[in-house]
Structures are given as structure tokens and as C-alpha cells.
PDB file of the backbone (N, CA, C, O) and the ligand in Angstrom, with CONECT records:
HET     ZN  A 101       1
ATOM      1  N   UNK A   1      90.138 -94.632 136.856  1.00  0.00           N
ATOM      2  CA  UNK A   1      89.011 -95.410 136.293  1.00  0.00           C
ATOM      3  C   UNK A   1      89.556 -96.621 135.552  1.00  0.00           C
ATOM      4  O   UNK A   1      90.611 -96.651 134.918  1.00  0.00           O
ATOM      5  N   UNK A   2      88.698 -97.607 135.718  1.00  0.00           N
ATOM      6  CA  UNK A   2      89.112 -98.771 134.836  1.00  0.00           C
ATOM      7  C   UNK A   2      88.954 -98.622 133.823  1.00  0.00           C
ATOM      8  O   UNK A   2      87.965 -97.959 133.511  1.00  0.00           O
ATOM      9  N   UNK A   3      89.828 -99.148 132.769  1.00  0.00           N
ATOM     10  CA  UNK A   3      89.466 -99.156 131.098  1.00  0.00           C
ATOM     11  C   UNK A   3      88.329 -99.937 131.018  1.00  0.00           C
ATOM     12  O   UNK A   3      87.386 -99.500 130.357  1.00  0.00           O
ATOM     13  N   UNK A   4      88.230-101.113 131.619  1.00  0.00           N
ATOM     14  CA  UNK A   4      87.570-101.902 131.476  1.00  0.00           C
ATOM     15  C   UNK A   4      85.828-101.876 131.651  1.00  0.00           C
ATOM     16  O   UNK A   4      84.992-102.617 131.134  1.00  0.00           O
ATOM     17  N   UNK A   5      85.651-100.690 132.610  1.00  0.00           N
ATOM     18  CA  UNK A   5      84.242 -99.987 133.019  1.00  0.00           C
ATOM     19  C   UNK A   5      84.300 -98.940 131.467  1.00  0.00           C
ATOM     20  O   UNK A   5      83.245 -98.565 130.953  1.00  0.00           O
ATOM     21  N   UNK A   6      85.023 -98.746 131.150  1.00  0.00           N
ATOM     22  CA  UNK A   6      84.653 -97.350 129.640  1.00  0.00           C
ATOM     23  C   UNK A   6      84.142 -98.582 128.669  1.00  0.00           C
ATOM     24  O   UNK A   6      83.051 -98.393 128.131  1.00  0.00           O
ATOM     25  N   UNK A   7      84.626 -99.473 128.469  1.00  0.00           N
ATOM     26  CA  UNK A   7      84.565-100.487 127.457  1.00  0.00           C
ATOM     27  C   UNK A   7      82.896-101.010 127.684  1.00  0.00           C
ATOM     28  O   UNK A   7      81.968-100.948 126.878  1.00  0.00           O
ATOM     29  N   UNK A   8      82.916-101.575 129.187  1.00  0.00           N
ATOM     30  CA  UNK A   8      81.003-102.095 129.229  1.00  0.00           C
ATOM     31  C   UNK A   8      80.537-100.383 128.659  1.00  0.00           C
ATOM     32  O   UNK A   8      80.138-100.225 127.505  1.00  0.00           O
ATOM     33  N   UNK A   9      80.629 -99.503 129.388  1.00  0.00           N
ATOM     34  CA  UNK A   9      79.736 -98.541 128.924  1.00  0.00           C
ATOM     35  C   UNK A   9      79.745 -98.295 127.560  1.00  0.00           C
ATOM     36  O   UNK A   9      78.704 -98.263 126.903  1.00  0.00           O
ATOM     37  N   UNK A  10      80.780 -98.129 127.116  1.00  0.00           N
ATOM     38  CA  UNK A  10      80.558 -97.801 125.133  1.00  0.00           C
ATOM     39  C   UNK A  10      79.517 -98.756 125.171  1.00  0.00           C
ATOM     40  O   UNK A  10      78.342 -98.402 125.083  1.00  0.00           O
ATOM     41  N   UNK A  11      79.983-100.392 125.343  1.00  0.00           N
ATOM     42  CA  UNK A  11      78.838-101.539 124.603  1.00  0.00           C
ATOM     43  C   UNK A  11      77.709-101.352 124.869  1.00  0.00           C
ATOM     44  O   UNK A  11      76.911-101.304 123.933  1.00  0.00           O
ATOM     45  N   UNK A  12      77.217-101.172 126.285  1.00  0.00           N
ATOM     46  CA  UNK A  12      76.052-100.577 126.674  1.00  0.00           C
ATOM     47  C   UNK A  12      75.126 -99.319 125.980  1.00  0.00           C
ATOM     48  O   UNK A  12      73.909 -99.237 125.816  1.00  0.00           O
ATOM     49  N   UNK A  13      76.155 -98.445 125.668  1.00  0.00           N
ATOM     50  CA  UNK A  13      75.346 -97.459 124.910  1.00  0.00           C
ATOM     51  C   UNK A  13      75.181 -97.584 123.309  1.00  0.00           C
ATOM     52  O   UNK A  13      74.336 -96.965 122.662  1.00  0.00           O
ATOM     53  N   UNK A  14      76.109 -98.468 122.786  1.00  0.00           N
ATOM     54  CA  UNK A  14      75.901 -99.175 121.828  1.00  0.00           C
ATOM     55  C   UNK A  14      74.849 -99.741 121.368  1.00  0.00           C
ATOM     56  O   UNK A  14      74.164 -99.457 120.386  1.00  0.00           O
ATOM     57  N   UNK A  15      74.727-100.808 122.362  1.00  0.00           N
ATOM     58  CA  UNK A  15      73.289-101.373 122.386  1.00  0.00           C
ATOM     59  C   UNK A  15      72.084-100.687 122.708  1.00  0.00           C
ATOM     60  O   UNK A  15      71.166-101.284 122.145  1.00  0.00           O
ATOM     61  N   UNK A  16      71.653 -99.696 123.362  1.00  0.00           N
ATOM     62  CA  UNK A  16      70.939 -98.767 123.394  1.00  0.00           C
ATOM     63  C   UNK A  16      70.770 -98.030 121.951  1.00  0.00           C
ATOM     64  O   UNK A  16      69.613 -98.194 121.564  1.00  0.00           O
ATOM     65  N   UNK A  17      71.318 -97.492 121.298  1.00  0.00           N
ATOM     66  CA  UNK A  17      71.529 -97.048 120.580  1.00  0.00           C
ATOM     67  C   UNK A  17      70.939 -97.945 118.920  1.00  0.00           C
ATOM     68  O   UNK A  17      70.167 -97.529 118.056  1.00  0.00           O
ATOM     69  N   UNK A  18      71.698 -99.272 119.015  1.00  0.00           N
ATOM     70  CA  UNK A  18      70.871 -99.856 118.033  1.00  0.00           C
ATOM     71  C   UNK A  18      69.622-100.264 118.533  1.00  0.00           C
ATOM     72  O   UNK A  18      68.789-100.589 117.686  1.00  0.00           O
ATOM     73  N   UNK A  19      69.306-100.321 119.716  1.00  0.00           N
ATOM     74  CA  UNK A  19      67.508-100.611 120.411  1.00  0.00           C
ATOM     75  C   UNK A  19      66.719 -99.650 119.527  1.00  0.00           C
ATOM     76  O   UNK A  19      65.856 -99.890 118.683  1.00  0.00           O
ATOM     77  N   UNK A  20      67.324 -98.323 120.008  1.00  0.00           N
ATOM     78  CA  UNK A  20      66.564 -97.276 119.405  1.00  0.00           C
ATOM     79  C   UNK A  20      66.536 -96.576 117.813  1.00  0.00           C
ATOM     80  O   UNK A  20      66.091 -95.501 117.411  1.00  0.00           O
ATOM     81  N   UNK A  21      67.215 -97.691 117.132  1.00  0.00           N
ATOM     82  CA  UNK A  21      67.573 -97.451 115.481  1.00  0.00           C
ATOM     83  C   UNK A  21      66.718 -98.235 115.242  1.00  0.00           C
ATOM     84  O   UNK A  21      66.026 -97.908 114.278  1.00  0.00           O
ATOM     85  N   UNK A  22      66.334 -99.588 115.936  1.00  0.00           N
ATOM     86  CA  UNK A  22      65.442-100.842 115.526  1.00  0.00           C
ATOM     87  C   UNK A  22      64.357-100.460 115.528  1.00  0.00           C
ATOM     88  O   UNK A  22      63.688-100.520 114.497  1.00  0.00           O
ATOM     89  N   UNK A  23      63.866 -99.965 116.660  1.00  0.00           N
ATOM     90  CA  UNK A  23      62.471 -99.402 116.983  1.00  0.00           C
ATOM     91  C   UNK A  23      62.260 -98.302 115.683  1.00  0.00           C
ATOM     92  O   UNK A  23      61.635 -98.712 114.705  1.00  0.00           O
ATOM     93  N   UNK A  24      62.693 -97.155 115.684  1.00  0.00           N
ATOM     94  CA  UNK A  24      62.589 -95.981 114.744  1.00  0.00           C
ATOM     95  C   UNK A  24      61.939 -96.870 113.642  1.00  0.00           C
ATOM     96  O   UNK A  24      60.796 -96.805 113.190  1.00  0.00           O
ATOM     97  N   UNK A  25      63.109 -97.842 113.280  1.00  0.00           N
ATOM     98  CA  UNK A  25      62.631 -98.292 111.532  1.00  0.00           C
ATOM     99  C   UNK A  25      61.231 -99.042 111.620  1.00  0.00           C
ATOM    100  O   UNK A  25      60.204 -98.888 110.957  1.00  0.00           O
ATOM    101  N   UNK A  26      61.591-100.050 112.840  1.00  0.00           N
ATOM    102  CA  UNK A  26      60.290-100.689 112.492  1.00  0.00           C
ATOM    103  C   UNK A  26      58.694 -99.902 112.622  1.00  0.00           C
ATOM    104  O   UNK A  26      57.843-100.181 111.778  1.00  0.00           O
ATOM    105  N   UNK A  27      58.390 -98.940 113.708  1.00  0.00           N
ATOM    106  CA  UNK A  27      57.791 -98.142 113.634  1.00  0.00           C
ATOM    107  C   UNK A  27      57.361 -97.316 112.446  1.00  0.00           C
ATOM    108  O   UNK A  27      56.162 -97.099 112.268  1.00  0.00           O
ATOM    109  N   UNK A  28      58.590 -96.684 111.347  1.00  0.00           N
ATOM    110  CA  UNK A  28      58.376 -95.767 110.062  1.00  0.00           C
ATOM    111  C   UNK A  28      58.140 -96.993 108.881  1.00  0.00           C
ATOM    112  O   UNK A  28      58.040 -96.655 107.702  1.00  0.00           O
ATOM    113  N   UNK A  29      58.045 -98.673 109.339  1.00  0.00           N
ATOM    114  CA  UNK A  29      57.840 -99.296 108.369  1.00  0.00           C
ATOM    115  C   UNK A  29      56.491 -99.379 108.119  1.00  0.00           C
ATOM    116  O   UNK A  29      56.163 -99.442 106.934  1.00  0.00           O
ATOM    117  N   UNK A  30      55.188 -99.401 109.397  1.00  0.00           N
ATOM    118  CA  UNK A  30      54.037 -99.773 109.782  1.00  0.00           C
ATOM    119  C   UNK A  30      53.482 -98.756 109.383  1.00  0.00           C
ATOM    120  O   UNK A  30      52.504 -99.061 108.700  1.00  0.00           O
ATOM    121  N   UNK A  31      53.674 -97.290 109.505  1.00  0.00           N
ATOM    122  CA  UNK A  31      53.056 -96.315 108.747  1.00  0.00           C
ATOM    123  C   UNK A  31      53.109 -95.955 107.609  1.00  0.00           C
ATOM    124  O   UNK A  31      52.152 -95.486 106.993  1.00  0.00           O
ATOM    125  N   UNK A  32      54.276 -96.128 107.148  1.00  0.00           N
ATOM    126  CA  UNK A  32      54.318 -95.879 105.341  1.00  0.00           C
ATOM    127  C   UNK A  32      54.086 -96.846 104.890  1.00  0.00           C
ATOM    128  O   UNK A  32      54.702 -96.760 103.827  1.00  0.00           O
ATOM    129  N   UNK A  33      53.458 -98.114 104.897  1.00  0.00           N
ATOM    130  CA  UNK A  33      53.048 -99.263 103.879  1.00  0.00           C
ATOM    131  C   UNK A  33      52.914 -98.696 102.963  1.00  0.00           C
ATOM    132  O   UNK A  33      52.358 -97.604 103.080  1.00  0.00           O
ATOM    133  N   UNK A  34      53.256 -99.047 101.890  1.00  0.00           N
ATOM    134  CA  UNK A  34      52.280 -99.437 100.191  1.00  0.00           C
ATOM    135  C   UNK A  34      51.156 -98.868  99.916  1.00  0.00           C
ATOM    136  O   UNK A  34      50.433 -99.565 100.629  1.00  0.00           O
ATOM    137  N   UNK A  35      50.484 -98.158  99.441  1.00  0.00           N
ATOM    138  CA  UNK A  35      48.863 -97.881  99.105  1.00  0.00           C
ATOM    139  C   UNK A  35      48.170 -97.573 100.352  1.00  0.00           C
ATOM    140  O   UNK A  35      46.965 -97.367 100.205  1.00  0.00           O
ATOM    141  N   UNK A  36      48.732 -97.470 101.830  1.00  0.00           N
ATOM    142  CA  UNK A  36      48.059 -97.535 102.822  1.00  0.00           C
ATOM    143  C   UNK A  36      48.298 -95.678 103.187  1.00  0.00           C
ATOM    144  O   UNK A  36      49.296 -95.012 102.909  1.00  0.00           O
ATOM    145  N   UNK A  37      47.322 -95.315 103.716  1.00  0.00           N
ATOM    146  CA  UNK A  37      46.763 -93.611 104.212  1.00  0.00           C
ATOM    147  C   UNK A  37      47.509 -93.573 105.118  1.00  0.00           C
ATOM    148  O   UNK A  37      47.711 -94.572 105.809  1.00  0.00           O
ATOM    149  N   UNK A  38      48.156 -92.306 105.359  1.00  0.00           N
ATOM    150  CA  UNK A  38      49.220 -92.038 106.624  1.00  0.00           C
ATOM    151  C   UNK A  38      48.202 -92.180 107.800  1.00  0.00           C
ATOM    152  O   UNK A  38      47.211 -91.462 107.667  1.00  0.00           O
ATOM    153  N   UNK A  39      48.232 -92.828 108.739  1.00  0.00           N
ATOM    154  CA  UNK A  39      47.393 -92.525 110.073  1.00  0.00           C
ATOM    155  C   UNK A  39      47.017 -90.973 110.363  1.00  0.00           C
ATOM    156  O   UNK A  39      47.654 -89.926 110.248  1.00  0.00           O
ATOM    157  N   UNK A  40      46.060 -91.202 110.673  1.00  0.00           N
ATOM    158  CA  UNK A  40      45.309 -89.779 111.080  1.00  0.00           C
ATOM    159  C   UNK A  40      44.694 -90.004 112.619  1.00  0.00           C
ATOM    160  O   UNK A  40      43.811 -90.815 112.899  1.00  0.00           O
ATOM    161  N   UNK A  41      45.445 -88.988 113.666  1.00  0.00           N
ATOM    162  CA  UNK A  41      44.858 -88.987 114.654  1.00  0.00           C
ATOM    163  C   UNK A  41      43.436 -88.513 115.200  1.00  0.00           C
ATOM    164  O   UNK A  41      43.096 -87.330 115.168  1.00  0.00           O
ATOM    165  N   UNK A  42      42.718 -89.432 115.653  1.00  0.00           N
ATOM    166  CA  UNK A  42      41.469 -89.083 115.977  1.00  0.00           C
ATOM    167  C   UNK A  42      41.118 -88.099 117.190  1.00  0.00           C
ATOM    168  O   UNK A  42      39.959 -87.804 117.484  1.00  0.00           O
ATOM    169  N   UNK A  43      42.382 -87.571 117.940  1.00  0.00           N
ATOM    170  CA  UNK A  43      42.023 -86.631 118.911  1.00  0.00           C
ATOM    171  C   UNK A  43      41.908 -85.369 118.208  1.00  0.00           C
ATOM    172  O   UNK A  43      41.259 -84.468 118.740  1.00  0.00           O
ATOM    173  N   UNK A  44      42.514 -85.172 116.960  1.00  0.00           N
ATOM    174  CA  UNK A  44      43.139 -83.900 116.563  1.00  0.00           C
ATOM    175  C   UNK A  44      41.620 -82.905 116.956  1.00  0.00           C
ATOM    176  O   UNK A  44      40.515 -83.398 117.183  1.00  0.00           O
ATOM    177  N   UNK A  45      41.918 -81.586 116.953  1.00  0.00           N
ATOM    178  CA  UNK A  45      40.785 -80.870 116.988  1.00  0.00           C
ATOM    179  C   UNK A  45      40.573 -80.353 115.514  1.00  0.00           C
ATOM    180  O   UNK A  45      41.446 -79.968 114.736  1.00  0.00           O
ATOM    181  N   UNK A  46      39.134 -80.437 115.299  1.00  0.00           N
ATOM    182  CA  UNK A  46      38.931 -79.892 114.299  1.00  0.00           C
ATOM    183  C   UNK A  46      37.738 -78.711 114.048  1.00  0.00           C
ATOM    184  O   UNK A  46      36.805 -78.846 114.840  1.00  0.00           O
ATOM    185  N   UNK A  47      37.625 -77.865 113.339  1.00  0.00           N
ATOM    186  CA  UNK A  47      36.350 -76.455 113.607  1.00  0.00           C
ATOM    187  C   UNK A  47      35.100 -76.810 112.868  1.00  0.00           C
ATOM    188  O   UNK A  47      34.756 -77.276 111.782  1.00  0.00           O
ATOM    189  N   UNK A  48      34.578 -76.356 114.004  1.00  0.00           N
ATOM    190  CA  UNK A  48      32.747 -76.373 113.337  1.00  0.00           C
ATOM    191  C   UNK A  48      32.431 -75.361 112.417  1.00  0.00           C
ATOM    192  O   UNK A  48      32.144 -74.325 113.016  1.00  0.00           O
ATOM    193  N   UNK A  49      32.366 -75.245 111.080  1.00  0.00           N
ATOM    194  CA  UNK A  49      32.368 -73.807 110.476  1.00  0.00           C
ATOM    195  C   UNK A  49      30.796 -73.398 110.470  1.00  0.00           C
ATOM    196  O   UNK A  49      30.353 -72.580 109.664  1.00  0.00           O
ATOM    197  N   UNK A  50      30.135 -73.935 111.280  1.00  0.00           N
ATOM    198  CA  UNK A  50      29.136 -73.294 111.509  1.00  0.00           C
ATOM    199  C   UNK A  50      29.268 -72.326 112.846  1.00  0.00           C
ATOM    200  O   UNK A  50      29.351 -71.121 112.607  1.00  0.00           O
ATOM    201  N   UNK A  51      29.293 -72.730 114.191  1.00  0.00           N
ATOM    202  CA  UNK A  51      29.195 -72.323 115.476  1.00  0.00           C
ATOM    203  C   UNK A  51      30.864 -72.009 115.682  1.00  0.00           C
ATOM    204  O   UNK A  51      31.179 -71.037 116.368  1.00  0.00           O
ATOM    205  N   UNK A  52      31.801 -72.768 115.133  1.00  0.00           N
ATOM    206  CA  UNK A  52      33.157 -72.213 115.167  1.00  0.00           C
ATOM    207  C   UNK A  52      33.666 -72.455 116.348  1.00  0.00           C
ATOM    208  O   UNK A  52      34.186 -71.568 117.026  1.00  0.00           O
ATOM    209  N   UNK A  53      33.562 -73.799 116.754  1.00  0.00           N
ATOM    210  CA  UNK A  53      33.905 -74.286 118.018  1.00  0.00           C
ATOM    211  C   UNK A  53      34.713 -75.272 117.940  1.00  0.00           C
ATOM    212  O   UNK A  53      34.455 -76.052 117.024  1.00  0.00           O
ATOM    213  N   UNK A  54      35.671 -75.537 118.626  1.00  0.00           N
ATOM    214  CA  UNK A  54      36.587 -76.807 117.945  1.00  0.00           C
ATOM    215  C   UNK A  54      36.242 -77.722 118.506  1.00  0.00           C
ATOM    216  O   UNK A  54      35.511 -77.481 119.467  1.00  0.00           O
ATOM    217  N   UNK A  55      36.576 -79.247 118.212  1.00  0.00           N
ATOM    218  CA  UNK A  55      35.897 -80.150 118.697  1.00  0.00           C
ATOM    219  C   UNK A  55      36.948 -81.139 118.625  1.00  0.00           C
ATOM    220  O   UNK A  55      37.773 -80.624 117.871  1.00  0.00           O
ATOM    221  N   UNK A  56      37.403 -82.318 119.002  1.00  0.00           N
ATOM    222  CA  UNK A  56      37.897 -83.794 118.739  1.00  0.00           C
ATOM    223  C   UNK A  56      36.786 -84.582 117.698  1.00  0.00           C
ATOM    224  O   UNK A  56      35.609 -84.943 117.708  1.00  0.00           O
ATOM    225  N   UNK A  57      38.016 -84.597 116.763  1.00  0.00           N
ATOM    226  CA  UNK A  57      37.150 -85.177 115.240  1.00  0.00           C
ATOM    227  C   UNK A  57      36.617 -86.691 115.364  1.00  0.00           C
ATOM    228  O   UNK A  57      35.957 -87.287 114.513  1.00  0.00           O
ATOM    229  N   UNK A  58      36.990 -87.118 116.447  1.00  0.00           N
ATOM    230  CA  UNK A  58      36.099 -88.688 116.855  1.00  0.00           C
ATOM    231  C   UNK A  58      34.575 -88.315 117.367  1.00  0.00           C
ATOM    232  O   UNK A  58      33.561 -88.992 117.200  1.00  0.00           O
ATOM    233  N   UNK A  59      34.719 -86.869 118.129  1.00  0.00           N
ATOM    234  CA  UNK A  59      33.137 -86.832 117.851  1.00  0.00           C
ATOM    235  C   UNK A  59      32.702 -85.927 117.348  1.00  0.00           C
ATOM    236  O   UNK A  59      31.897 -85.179 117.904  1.00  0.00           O
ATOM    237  N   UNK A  60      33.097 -85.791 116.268  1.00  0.00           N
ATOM    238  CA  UNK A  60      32.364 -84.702 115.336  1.00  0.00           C
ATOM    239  C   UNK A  60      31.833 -85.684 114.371  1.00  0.00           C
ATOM    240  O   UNK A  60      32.202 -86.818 114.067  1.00  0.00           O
ATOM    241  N   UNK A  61      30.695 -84.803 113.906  1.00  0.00           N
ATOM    242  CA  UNK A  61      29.955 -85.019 112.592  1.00  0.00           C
ATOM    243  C   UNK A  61      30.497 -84.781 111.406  1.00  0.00           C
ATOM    244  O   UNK A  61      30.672 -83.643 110.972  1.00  0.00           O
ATOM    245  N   UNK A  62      30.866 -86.060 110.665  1.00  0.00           N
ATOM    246  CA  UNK A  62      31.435 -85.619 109.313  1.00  0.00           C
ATOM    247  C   UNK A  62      30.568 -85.395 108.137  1.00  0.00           C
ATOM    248  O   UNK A  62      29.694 -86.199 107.811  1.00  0.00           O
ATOM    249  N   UNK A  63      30.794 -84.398 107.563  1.00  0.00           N
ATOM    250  CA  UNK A  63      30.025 -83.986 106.281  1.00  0.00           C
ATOM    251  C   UNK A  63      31.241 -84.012 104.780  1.00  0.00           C
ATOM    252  O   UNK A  63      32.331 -83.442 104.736  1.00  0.00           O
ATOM    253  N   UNK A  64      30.694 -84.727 103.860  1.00  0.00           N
ATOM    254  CA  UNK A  64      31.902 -84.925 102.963  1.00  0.00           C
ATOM    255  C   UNK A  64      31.166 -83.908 101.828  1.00  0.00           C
ATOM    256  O   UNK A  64      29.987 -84.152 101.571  1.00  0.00           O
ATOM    257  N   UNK A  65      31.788 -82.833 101.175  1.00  0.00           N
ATOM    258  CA  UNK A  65      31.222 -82.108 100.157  1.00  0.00           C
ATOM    259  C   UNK A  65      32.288 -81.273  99.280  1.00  0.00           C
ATOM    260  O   UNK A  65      33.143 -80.424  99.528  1.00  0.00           O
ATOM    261  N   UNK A  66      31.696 -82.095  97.855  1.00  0.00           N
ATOM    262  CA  UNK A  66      32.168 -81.963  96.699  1.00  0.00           C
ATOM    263  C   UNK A  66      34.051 -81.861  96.924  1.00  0.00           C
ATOM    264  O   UNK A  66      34.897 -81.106  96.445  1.00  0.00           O
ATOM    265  N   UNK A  67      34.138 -83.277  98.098  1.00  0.00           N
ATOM    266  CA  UNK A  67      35.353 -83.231  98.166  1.00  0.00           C
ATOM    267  C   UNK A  67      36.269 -82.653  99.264  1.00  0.00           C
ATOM    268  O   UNK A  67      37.399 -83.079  99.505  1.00  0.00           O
ATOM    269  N   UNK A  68      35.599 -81.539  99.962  1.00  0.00           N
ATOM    270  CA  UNK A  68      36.031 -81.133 101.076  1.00  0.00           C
ATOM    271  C   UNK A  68      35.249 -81.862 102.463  1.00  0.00           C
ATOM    272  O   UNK A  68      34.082 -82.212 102.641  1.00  0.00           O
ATOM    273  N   UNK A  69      35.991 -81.892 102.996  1.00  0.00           N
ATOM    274  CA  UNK A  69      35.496 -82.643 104.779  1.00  0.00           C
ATOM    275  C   UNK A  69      35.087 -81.703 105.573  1.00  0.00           C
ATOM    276  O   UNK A  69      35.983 -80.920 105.889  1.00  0.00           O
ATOM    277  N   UNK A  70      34.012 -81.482 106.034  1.00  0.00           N
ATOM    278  CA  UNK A  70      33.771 -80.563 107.268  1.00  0.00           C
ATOM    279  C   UNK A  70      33.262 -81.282 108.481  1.00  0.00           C
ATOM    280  O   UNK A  70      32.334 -82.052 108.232  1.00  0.00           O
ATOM    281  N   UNK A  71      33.670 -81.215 109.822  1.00  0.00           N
ATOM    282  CA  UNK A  71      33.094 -81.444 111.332  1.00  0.00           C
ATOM    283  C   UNK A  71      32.162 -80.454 111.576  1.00  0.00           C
ATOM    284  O   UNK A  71      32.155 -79.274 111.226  1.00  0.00           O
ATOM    285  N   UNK A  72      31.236 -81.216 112.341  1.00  0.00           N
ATOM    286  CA  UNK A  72      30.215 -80.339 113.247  1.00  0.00           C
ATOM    287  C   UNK A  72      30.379 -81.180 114.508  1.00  0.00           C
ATOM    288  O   UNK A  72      30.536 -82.400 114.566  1.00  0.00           O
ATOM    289  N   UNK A  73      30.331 -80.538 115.239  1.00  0.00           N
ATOM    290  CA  UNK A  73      29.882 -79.966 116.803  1.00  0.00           C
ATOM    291  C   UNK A  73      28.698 -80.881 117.023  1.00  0.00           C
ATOM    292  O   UNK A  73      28.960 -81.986 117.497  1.00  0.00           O
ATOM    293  N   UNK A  74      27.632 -80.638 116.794  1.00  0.00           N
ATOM    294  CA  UNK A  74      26.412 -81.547 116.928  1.00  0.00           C
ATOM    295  C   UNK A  74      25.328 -81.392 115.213  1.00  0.00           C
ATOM    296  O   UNK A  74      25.615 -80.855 114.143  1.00  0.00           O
ATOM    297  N   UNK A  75      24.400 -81.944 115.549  1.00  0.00           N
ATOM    298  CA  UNK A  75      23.254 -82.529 114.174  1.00  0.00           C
ATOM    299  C   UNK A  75      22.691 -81.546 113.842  1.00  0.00           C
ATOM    300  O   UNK A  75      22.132 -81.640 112.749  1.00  0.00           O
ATOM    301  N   UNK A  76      22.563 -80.156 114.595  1.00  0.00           N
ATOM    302  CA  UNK A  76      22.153 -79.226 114.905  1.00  0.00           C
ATOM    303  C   UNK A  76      22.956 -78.578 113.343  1.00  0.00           C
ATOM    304  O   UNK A  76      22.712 -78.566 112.136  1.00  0.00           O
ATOM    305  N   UNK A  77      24.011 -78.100 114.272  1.00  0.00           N
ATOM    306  CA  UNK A  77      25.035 -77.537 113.586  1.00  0.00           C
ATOM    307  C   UNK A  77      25.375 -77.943 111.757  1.00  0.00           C
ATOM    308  O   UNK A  77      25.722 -77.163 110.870  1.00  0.00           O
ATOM    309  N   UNK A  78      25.086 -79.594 111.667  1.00  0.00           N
ATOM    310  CA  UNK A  78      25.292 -80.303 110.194  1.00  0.00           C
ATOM    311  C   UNK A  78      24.019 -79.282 109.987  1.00  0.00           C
ATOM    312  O   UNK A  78      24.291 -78.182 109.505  1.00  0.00           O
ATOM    313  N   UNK A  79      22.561 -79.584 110.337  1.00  0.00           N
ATOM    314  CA  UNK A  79      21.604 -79.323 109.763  1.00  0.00           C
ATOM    315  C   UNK A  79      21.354 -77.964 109.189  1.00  0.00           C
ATOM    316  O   UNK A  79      20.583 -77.592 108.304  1.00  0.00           O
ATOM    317  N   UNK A  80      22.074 -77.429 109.813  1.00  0.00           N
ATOM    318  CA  UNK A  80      22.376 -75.744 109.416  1.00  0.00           C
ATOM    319  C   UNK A  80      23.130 -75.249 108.278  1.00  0.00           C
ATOM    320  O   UNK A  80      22.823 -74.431 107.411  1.00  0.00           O
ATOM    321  N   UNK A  81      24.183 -75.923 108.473  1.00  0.00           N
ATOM    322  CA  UNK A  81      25.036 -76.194 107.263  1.00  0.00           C
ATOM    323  C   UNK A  81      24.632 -76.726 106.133  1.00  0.00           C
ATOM    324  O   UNK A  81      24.830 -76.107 105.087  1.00  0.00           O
ATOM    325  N   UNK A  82      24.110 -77.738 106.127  1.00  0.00           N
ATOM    326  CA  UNK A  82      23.092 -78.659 105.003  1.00  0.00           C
ATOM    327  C   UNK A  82      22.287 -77.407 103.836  1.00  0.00           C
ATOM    328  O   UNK A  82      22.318 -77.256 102.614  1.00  0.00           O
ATOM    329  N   UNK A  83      21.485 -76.555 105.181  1.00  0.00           N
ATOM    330  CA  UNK A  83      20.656 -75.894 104.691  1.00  0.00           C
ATOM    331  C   UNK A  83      21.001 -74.600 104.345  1.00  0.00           C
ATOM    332  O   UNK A  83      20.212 -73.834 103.791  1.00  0.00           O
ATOM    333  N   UNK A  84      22.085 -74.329 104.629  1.00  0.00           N
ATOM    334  CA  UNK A  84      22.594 -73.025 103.940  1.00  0.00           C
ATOM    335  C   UNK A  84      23.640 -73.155 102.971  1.00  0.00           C
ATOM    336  O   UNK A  84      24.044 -72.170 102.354  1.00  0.00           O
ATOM    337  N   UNK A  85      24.011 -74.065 102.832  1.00  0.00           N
ATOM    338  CA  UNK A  85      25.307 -74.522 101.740  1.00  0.00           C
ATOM    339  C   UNK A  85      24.437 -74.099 100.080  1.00  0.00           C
ATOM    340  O   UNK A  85      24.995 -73.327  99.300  1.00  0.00           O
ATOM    341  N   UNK A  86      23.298 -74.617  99.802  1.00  0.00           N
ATOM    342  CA  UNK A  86      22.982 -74.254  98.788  1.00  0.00           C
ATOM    343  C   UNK A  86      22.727 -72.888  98.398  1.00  0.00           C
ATOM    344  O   UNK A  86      22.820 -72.399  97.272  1.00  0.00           O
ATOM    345  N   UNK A  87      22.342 -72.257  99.643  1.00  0.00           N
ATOM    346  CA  UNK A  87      21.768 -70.232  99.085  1.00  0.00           C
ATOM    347  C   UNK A  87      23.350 -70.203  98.951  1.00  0.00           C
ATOM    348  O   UNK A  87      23.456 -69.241  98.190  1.00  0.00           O
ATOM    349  N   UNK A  88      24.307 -70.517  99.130  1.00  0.00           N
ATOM    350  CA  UNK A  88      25.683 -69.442  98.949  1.00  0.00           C
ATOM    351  C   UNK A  88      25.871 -69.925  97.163  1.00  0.00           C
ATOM    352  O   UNK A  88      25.351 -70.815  96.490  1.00  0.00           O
ATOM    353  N   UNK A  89      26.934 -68.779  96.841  1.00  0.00           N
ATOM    354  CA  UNK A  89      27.270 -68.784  95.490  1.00  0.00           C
ATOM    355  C   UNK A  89      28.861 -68.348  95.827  1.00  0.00           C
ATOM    356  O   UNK A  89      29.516 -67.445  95.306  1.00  0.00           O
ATOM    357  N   UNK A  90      29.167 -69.086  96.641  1.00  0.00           N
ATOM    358  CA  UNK A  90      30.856 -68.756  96.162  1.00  0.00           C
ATOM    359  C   UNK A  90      31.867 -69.853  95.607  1.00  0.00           C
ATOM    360  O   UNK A  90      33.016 -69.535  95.300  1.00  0.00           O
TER     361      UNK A  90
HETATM  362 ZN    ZN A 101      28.582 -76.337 116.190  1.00  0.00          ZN2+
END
């Protein structure tokens, strides 16, 4: 083998190598900003605690209460929830 073929390849993987150090950082720079919310994926699945069905939280119904987040499934499902959240005492 040529020395000279080991030598392009180190540089080659070299450069690969800082490609993929560049990318990493700049990527972990855009999500951790300053004061800015870690991204939250909108496919994630999340549960209907009414019907107990999981759903993709882009189309679920969000209900925000006393701080906790709940998804529903459909309007159905919020409306149920709505209306039974107050008889509980826990
Ligand atoms: Zn439901």
C-alpha cells in the first residue's frame, strides 16, 4: 500500500469527522438558546385520561388545569372531563 493513500484517508476522515463536530454544535446551539423552551415534538403520543386512548398531541385537545396539561381524543372526551373534574375530591 502506498503511504501516500493512508495519508488522503486519515485527512479524509479527519474532515468528516470535524463535519460532524460542526454540525453536533451548531445543532445543540439552536435548541438550548437563552430563556427559550426545549422543543417539544408534536408527534409524541399522548393519553386521553378520559377514553384512554393515545393520540398525536398535534391533534389532541388541550386542556390546561391548575397547571397540569391534559389531551383529549375529541370535544366529546374534553366535555366529559370538564364535567366530571369538579364531583372528584382528590
Ligand atoms: Zn377520548
Amino acid at each position: 500500500v502506498h503511504p501516500l493513500r493512508i495519508l488522503i484517508l486519515a485527512g479524509l476522515f479527519y474532515l468528516l469527522y470535524r463535519l460532524v463536530r460542526g454540525k453536533r454544535r451548531v445543532r445543540r446551539a439552536e435548541g438550548n438558546g437563552p430563556g427559550e423552551a426545549p422543543p417539544l415534538a408534536d408527534d409524541v403520543l399522548v393519553e386521553d385520561p378520559v377514553c384512554h386512548t393515545y393520540i398525536p398531541r398535534r391533534q389532541a385537545l388541550k386542556v390546561t388545569d391548575r397547571g397540569a396539561e391534559y389531551y383529549f381524543c375529541s370535544e366529546e372526551c374534553r366535555k366529559h372531563y370538564l364535567a366530571n373534574k369538579g364531583e372528584k375530591t382528590t
